[in-house]
Legacy VTK file of the C-alpha trace (Angstrom):
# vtk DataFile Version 3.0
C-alpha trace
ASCII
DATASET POLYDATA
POINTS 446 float
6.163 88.641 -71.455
5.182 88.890 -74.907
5.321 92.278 -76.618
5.088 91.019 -80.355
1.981 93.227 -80.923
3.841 96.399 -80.369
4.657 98.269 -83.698
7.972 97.900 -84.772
8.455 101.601 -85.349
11.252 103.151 -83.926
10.344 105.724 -81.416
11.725 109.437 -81.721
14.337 110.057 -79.787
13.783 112.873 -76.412
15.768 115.755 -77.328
17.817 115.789 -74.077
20.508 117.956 -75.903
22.856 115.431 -73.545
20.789 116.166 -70.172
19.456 112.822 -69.940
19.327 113.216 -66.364
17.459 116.533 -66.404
15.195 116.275 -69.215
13.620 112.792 -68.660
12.555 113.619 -64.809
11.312 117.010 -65.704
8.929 115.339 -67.968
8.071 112.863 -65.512
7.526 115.601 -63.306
5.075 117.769 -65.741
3.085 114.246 -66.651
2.252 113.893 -62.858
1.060 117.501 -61.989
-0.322 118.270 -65.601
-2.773 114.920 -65.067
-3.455 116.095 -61.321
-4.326 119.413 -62.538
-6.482 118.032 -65.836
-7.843 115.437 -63.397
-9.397 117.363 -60.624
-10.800 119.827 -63.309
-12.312 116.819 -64.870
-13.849 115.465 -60.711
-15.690 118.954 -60.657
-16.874 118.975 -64.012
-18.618 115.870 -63.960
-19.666 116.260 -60.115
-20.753 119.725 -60.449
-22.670 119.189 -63.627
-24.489 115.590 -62.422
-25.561 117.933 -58.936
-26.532 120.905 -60.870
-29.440 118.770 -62.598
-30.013 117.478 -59.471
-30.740 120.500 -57.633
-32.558 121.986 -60.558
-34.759 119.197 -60.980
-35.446 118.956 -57.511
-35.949 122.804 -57.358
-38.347 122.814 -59.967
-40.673 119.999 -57.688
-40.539 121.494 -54.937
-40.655 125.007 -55.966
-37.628 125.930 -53.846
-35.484 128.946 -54.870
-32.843 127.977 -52.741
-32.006 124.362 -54.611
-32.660 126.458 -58.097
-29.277 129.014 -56.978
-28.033 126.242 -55.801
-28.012 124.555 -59.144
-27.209 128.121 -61.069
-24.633 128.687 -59.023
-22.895 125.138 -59.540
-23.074 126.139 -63.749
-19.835 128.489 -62.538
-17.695 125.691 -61.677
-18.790 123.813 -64.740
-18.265 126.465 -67.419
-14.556 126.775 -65.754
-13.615 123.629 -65.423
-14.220 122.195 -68.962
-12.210 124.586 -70.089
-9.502 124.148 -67.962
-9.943 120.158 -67.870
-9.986 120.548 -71.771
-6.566 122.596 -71.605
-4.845 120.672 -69.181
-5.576 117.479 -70.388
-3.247 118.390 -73.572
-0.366 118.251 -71.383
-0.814 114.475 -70.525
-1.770 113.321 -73.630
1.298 115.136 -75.513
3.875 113.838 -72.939
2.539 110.225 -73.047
1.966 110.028 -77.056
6.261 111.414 -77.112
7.268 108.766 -73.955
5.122 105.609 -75.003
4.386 106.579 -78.961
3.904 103.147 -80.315
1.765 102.085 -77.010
-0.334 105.111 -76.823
-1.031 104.996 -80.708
-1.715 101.662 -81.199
-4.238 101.634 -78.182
-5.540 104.652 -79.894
-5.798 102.578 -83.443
-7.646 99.550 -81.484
-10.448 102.474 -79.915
-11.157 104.005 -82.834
-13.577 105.401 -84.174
-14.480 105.269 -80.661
-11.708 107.396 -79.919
-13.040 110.271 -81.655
-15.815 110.885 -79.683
-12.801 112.737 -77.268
-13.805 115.268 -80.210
-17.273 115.671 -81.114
-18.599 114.291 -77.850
-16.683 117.357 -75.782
-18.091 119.747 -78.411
-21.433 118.726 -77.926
-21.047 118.283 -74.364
-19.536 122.284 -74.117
-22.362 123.731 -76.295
-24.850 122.020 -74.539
-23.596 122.981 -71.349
-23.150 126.782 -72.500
-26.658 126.332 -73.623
-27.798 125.195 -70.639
-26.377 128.181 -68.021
-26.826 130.987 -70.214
-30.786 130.072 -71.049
-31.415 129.863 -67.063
-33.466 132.516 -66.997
-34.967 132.746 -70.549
-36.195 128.810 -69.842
-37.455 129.582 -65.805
-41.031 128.796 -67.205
-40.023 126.139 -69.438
-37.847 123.913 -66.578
-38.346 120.543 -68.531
-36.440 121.827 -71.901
-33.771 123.101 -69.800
-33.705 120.066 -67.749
-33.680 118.276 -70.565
-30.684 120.142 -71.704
-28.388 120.276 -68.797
-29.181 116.096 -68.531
-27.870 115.767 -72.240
-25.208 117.356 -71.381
-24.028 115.726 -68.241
-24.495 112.382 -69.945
-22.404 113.143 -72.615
-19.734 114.351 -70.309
-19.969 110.866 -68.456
-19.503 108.750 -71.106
-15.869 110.385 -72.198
-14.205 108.718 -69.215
-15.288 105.118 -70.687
-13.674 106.005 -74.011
-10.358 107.694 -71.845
-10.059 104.602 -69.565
-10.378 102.093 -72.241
-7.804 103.677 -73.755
-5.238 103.777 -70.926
-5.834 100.236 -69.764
-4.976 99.270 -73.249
-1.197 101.412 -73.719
-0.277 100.514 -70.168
-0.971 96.271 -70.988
0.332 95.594 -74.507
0.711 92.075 -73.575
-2.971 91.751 -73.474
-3.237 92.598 -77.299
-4.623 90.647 -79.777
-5.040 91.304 -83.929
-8.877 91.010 -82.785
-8.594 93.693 -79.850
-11.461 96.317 -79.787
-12.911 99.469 -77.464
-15.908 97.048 -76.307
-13.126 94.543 -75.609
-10.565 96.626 -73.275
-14.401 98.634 -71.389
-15.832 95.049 -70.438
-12.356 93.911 -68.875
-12.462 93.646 -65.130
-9.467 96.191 -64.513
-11.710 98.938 -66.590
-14.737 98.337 -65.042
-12.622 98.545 -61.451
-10.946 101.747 -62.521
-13.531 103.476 -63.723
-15.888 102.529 -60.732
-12.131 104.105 -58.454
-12.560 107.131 -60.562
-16.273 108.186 -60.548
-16.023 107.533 -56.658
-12.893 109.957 -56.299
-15.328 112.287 -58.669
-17.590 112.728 -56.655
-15.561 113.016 -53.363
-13.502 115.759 -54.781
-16.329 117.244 -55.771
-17.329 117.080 -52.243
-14.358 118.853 -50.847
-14.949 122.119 -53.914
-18.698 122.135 -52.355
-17.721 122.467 -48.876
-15.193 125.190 -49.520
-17.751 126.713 -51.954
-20.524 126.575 -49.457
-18.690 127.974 -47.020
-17.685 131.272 -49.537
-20.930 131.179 -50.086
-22.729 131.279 -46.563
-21.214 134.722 -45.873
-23.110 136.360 -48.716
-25.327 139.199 -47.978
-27.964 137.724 -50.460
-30.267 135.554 -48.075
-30.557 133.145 -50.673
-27.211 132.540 -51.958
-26.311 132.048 -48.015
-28.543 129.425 -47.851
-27.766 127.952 -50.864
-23.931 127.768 -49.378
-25.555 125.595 -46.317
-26.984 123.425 -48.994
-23.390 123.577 -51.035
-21.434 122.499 -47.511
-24.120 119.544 -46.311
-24.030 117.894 -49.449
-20.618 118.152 -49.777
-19.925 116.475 -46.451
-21.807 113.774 -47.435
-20.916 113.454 -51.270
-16.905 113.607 -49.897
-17.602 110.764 -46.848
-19.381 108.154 -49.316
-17.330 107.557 -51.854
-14.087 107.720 -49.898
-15.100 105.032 -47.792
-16.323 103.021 -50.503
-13.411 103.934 -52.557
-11.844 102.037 -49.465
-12.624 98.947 -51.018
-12.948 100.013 -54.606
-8.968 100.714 -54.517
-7.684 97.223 -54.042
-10.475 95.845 -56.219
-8.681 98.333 -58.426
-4.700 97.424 -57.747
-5.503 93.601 -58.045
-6.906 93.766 -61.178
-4.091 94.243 -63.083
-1.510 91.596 -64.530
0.666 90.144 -61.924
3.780 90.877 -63.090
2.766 94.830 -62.899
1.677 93.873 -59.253
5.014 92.544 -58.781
6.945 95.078 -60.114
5.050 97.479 -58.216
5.280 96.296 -55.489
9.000 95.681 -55.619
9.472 99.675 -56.974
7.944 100.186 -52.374
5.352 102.571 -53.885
3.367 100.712 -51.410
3.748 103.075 -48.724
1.590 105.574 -50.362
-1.422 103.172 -49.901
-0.822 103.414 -46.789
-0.010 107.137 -46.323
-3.158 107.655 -48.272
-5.364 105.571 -46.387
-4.061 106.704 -43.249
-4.897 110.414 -44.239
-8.328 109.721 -45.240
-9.024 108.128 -42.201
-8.296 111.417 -40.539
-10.173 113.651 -42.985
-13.143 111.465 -42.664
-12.958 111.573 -38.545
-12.673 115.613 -39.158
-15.849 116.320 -41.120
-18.245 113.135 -39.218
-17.025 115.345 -35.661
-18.850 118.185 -37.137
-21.543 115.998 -39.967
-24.505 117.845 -38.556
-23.325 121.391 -38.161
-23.644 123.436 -40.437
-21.364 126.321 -39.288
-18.137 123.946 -39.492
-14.994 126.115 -38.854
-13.544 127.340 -42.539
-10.000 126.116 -40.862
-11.577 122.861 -40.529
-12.701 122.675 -44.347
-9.231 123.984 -45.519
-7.545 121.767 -43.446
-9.247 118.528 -45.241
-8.765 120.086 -48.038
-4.845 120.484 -47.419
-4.639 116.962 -46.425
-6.755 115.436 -49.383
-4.419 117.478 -51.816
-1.337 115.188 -50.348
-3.462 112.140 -51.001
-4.467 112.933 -54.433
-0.693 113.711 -55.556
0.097 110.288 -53.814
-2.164 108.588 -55.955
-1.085 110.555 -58.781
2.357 109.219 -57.710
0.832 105.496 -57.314
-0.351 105.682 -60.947
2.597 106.343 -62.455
4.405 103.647 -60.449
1.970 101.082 -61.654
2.484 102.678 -65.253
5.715 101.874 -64.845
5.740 98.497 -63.485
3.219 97.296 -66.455
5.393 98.903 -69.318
8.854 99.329 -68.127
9.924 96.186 -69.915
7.899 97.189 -73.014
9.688 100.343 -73.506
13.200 98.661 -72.322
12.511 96.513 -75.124
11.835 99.640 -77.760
15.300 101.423 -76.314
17.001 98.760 -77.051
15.756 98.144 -80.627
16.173 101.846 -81.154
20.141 102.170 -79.641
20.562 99.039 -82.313
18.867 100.397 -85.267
20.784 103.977 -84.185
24.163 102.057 -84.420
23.735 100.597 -87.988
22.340 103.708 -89.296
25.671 104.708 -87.901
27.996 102.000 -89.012
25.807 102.622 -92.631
26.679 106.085 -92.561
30.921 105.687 -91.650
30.693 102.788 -94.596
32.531 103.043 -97.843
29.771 103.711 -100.286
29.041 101.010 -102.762
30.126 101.564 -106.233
27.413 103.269 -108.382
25.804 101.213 -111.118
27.506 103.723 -114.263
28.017 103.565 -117.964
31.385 103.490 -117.197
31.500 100.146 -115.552
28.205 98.683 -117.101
28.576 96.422 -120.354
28.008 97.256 -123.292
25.639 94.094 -124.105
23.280 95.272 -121.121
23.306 99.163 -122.094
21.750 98.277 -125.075
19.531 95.534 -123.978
17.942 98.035 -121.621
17.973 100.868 -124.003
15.922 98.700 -126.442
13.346 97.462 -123.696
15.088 93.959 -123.885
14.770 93.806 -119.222
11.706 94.687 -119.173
10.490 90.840 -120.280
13.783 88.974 -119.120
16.029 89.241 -116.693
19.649 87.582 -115.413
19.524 85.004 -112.856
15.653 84.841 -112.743
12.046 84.242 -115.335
10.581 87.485 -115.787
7.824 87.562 -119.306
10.179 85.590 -120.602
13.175 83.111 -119.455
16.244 84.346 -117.630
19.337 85.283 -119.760
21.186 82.528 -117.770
18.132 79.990 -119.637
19.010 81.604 -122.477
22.874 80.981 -122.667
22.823 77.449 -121.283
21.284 76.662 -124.957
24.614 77.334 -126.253
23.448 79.427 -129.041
25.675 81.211 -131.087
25.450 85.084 -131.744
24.719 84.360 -135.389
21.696 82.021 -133.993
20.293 84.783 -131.257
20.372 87.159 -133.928
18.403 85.620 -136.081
15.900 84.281 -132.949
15.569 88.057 -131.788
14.596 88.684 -135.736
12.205 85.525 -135.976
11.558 83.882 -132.569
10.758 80.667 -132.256
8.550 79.538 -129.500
8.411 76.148 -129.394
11.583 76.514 -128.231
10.529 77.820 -124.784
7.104 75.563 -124.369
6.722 76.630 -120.772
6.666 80.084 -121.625
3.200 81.714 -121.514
3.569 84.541 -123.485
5.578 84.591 -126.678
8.203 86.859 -127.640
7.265 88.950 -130.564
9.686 90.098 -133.762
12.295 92.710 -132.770
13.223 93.949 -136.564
13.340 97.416 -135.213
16.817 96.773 -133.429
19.433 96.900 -134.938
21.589 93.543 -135.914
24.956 94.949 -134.354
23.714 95.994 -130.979
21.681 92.625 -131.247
25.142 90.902 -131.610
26.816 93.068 -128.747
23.793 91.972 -126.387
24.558 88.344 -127.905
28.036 88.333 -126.482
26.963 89.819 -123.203
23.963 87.116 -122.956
26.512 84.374 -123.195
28.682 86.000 -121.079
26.339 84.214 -118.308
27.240 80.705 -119.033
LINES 1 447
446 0 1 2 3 4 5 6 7 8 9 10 11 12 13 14 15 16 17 18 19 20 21 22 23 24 25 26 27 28 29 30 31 32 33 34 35 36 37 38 39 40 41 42 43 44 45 46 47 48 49 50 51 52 53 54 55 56 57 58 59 60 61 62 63 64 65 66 67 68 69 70 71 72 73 74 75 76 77 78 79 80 81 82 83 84 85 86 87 88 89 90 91 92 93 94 95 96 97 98 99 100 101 102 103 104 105 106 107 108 109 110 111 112 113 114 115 116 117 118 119 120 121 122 123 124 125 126 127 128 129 130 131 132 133 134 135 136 137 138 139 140 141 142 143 144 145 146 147 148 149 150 151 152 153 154 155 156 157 158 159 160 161 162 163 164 165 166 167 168 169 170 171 172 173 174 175 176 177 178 179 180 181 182 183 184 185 186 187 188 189 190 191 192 193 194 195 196 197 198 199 200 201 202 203 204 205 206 207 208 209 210 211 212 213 214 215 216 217 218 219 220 221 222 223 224 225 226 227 228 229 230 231 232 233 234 235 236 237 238 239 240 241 242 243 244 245 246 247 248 249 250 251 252 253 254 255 256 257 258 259 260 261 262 263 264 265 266 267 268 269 270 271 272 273 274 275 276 277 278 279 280 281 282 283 284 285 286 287 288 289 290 291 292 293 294 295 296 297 298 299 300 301 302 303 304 305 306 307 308 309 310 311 312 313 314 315 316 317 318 319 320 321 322 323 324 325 326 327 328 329 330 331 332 333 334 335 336 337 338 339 340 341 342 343 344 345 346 347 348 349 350 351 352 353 354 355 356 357 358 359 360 361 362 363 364 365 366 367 368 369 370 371 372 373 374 375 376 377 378 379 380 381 382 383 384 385 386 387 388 389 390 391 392 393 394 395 396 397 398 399 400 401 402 403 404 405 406 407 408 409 410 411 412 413 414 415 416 417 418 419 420 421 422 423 424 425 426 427 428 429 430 431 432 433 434 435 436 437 438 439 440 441 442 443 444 445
């Protein structure tokens, strides 16, 4: 495998204070729940946001108060969980940017200025988004502005996970890197376009499963319309959690084979494969749960929390399958960096327990080269090498004597150096016996 596009920076050290055996685990530990936590935030944002403008769009057509709370009531979730994807998704990116620094930054560097729009495209997004819930009621007879709004808003949140994925792909396969690699390169690659198509499909079926248990809060209300909104909530979560988990069927080894073999390999080899199937397996059952009961809509709350129990084992699974397969692709990547690092650490080491090399002084410095330096003589010529002028070594291989230099320092001569470009000027300014001194010293490099 070829890693020569990694930058050769060292990478900082984990401050394991000795508990190398503690430390790194624990932060394996936090990277997998902090991006389950960040990532299910993110499922209901985009879900709850793309249905919301649904349901008030549809609302508005049909002029049905029920889809209109439906869609007000789904602003909640939204509100909440772009704050909390926003905060929890700084615990990922901090962990990965100290554990894979010269991968995550240089996929970073090839994305930008793409990268950015993680910034202003979230702002935009949030405002819009505040915009849009808290002028509900000041825009009821103006629904196509605040359609409008809430649709702007929604698209901007579904374009972040292009930039996010393109990014990932990239850190986790340095040895697809090239001088010339770009964002539009890494989005149009098959193993983007199959992850990304994985993760809107697992957006909207977790989305799904919040619906259901939200629709079934909801269906106990007093208010007659917020009831029926919560039948609405728990149908169309049924169906938006059965879809996309049986097409996700397909979708995931679509996904898994799109990668570079030898991080199929190593996968593979690491048995994480027995989460595929653990996951699978559980799936199956959820999906045999809710189609027993697809057209009732008084499903048993046990029932609900039940899928939702079992889906929460499959979703840390895959949390667990990701970082096996982040693992397999960059293992030898960041073998590679420890191993440059422990060298560089031991000759900083060996440099540091080494007898310091004598200092340059006046003490042990001629004479001859004090005073050629003091009177600007280095700055055009130099030892063993042509700087301005030729080097001093040129200089005493013409055998001149310190009379002769003295008098060439006074009144040069250049047609005695032909090849020299620029010709030395009069020196009558220094003095004839520190002209003499540097004399001896110049011919001391015969």
């Amino acid at each position: 495998m070829d890693f020569k596009m990694i930058p050769n920076d060292i990478p900082l050290p984990i401050p394991t204070l000795g508990l190398d055996g503690v430390v790194v685990p624990v932060l394996w530990i936090l990277l997998v729940v902090s991006w389950v936590v960040h990532i299910l935030f993110i499922n209901v944002l985009l879900g709850a946001s793309a249905a919301s403008v649904y349901y008030n769009k549809r609302g508005a057509r049909e002029n049905n108060p029920v889809f209109d709370r439906v869609a007000y009531l789904l602003t909640t979730p939204v509100t909440i969980s772009e704050n909390m994807g926003a905060l929890w998704g700084v615990a990922p990116l901090l962990l990965i940017s100290v554990m894979f620094t010269p991968l995550f930054y240089a996929a970073a560097i090839m994305n930008s200025p793409q990268w950015l729009h993680i910034i202003y495209g979230n702002i935009a997004a949030f405002l819009l988004s505040y915009l849009y819930k808290f002028t509900w009621h000041k825009l009821e007879h103006r629904k196509a502005l605040h359609i409008a709004i809430g649709t702007a808003a929604t698209g901007l949140f579904f374009t972040l996970p292009f930039v996010f994925m393109a990014t990932v792909q990239l850190y986790m396969t340095p040895t697809t890197w090239t001088y010339d690699t770009h964002f539009w390169d890494a989005l149009l690659r098959p193993d983007v376009f199959f992850r990304l198509v994985h993760f809107f499909l697992a957006t909207f079926a977790v989305t799904g499963l919040f619906m259901m248990a939200y629709g079934k809060h909801k269906q106990k209300s007093e208010d007659k319309i917020d009831a029926e909104a919560g039948t609405v909530l728990l149908r169309t979560g049924k169906s938006w959690f059965i879809a996309p988990t049986v097409l996700n069927f397909f979708a995931g080894p679509l996904v898994l084979f799109s990668f570079p073999s030898y991080g199929i390999e190593g996968f593979f080899e690491s048995g994480y494969y027995w989460l595929i199937v653990l996951s699978v397996a559980i799936s199956i059952a959820c999906l045999y749960l809710l189609l027993k009961d697809f057209f009732n809509d008084d499903v048993p709350a046990s029932r609900i929390w039940t899928v939702v129990g079992l889906m929460a084992v499959v979703i840390i699974s895959m949390a667990t399958l990701r970082n096996g397969m982040r693992l397999a692709l960059i293992g030898d990547a960041v073998a590679e960096a420890t191993a440059k690092s422990e060298a560089f650490q031991k000759e900083s080491e060996a440099a540091r327990k080494a007898p310091p090399a004598p200092v340059a002084t006046a003490a042990n410095t001629p004479v001859g080269k004090q005073l050629a330096d003091k009177h600007g003589c280095l700055a055009c010529h130099a030892a063993d090498k042509r700087l301005v002028g030729p080097s001093y070594q040129e200089v005493a291989a013409k055998g001149y004597s310190a009379e002769k230099i003295v008098e060439l320092v006074k009144s040069p001569v250049p047609a005695n150096w032909p090849d020299i470009q620029i010709p030395m000027p009069p020196q009558p300014q220094v003095p004839e016996a520190d002209v003499r001194q540097i004399a001896d010293w110049i011919n001391s490099h015969k």
